[in-house]
C-alpha positions as CSV (number, residue, x, y, z in Angstrom):
1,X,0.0,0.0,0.0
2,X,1.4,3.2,-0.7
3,X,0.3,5.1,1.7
4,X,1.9,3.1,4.9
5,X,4.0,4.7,7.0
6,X,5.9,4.0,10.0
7,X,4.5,7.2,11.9
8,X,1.7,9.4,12.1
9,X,1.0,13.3,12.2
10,X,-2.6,14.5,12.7
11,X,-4.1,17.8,12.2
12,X,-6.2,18.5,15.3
13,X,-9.4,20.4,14.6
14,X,-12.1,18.6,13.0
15,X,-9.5,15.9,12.2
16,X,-9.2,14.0,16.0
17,X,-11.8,16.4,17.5
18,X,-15.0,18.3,17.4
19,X,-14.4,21.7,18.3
20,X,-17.0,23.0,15.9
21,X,-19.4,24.7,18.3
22,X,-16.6,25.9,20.5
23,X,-14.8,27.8,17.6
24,X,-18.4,29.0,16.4
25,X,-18.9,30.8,19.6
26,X,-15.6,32.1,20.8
27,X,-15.4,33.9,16.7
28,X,-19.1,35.3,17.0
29,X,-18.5,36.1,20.2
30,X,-15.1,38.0,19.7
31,X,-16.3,39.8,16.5
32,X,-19.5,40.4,18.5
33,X,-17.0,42.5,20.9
34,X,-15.8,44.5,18.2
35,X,-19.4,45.8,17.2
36,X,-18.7,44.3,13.7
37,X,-21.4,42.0,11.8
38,X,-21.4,38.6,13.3
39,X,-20.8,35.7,10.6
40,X,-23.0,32.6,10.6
41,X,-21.9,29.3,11.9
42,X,-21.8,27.9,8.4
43,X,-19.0,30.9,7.1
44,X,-17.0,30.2,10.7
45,X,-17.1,26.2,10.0
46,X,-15.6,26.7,6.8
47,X,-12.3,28.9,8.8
48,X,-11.2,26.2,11.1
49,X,-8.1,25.6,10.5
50,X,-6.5,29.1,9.8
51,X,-4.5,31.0,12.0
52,X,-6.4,33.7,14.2
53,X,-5.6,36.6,12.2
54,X,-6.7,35.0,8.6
55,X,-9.8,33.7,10.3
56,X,-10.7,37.5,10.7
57,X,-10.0,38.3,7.6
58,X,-11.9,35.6,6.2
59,X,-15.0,36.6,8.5
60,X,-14.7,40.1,8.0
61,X,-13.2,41.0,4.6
62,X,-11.1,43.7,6.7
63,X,-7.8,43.7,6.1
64,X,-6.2,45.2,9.7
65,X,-3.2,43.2,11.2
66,X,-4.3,45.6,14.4
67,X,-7.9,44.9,14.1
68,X,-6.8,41.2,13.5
69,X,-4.9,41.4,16.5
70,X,-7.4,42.7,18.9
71,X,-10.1,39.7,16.9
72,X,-7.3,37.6,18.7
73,X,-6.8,38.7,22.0
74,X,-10.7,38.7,22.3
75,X,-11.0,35.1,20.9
76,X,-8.4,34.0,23.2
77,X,-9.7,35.4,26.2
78,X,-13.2,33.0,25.1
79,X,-11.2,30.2,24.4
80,X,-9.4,30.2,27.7
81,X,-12.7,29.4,29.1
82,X,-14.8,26.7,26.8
83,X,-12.6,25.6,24.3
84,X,-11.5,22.2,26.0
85,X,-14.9,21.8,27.7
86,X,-16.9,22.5,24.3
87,X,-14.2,19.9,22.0
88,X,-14.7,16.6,22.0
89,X,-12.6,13.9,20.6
90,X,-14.4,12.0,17.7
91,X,-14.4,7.9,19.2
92,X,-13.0,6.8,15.8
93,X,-10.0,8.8,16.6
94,X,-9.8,7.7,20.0
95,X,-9.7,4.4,19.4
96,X,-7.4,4.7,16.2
97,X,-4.8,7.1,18.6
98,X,-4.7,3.8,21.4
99,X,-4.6,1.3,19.0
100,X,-1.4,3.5,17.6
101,X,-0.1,3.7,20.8
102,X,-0.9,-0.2,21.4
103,X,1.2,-0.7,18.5
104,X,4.3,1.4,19.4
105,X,4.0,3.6,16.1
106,X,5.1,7.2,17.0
107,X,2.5,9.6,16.8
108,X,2.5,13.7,16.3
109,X,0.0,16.5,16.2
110,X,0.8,20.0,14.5
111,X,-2.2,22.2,14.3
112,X,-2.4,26.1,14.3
113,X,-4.0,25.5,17.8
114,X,-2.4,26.3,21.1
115,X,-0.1,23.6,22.1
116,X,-1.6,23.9,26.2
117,X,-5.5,23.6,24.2
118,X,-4.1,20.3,22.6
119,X,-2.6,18.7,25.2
120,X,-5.1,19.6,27.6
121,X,-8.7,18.1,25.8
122,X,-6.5,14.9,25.0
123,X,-5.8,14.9,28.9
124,X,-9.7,15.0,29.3
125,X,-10.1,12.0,28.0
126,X,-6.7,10.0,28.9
127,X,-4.8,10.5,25.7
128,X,-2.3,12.3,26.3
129,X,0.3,9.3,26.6
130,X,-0.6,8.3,22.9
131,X,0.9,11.1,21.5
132,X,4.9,11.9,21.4
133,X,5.0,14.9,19.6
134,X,2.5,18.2,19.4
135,X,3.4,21.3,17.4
136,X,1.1,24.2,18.1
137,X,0.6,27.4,16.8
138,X,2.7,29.2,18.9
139,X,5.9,27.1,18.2
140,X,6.3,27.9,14.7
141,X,6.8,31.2,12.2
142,X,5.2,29.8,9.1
143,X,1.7,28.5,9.1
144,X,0.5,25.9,7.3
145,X,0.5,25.7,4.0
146,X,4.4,26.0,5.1
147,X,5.9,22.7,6.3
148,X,7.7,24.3,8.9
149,X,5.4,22.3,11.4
150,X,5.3,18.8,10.1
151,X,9.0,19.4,9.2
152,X,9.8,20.3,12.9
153,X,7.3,17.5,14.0
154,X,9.8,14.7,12.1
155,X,12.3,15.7,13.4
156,X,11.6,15.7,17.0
157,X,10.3,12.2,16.4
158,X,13.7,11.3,14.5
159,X,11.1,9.9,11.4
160,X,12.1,10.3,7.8
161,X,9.3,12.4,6.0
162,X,9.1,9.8,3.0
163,X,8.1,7.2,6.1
164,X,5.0,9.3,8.3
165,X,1.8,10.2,7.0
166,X,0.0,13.2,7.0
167,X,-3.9,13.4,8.4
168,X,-6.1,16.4,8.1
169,X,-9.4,17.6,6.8
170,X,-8.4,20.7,5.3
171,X,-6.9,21.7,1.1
172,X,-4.2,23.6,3.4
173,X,-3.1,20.1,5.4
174,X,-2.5,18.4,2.3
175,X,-0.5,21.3,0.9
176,X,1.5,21.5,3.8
177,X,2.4,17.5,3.8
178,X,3.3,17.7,0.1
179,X,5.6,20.4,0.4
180,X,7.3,18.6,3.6
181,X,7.5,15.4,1.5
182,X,5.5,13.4,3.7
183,X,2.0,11.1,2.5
184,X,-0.8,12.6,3.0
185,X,-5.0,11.5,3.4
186,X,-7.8,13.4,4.1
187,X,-10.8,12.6,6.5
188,X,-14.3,13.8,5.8
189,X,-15.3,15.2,9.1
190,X,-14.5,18.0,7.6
191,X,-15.9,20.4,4.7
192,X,-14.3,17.7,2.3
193,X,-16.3,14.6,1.1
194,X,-14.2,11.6,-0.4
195,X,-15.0,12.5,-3.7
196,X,-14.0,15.8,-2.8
197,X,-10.5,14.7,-2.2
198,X,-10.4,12.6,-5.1
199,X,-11.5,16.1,-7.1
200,X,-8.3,17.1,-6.2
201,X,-6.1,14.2,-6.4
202,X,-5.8,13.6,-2.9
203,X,-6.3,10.1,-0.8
204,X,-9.0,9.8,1.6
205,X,-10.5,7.6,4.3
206,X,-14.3,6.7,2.9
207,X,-16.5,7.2,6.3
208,X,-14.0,7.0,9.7
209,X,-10.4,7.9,10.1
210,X,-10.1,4.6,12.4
211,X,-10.1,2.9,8.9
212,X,-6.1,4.4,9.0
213,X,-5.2,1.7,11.2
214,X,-4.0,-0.6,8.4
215,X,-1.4,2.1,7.2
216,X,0.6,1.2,9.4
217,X,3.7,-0.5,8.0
């Protein structure tokens, strides 16, 4: 299978968890602040995934790197208090992270989220152990598209990029694996459908991302 790999790197939102209705709220909630027009749930859904500042772009239209800024500051200060209790960790990645773990096959996160949000919903739920390796927003320069996370990621688990695969549910997750080098496949608990992926020439699990388990080389 082409596709195997030795070790695995997840995207985090709406990849291993549900965090929709947290993100919805802390974004209408911070642009809310700013007495600017709140977006609907659908036009948020479809910004998971981008860093803070091009999620208010994207919502707003308004380009401000100090509007952008305060957007931040003011979704932070909402996340800091429902994020972890309002994300929860789909069970077909649950089980697919301890069967890794089971397994011994290294396994890595690198999302645009906090590292500290990361680590502490896969506390929650007694995860944490199954995971060696979590780059978060705040320990990179470059964002994806740019490798510089999953590129940082191999090498703090010592894995060869042409060995791991990439998982995410976002065009920007499999731009980001490609231009590191590593596999990539898409899961569809995202805005993408399989066929979706297939559109644009990517792999794909067909209904769970448990169904990765027999990757593994």
């Amino acid at each position: 299978m082409t596709h195997s790999a030795t070790a695995f790197l997840f995207d985090f939102d709406l990849t291993l968890v549900d965090s929709t209705e947290a993100i919805r709220f802390c974004a209408q909630s911070a642009i809310a602040d700013m007495n600017l027009a709140v977006p609907c749930a659908t036009k948020v859904r479809e910004s998971i995934g981008l860093t803070l500042h091009d999620t208010f772009r994207f919502l707003t239209g308004i380009e401000d790197a100090t509007l952008a800024e305060t957007y931040a500051a003011y979704y932070v200060s909402h996340a800091d208090r429902v994020m972890v209790s309002m994300t929860n960790v789909y069970p077909s990645a649950d089980r697919l992270l301890r069967e890794l773990h089971k397994r011994n096959v290294p396994v890595g996160i690198v999302s645009t989220k906090f590292r500290r949000r990361i680590e502490a919903t896969l506390s929650k739920v007694s995860l944490r152990h199954c995971v060696s390796t979590i780059i978060g927003g705040e320990d990179v320069l470059r964002h994806k598209p740019d490798p510089e996370g999953i590129l940082k990621a191999l090498a703090a688990m010592n894995v060869a990029a042409d060995k791991a695969l990439y998982v995410g549910d976002h065009l920007i997750d499999a731009q980001a694996a490609h231009a590191a080098g590593t596999k990539f496949v898409g899961v569809v608990t995202g805005q993408l459908t399989s066929e979706a992926w297939a559109r644009i020439g990517c792999k794909s699990v067909e209904h769970s991302i448990a169904e990765l388990v027999t990757f593994v080389l």
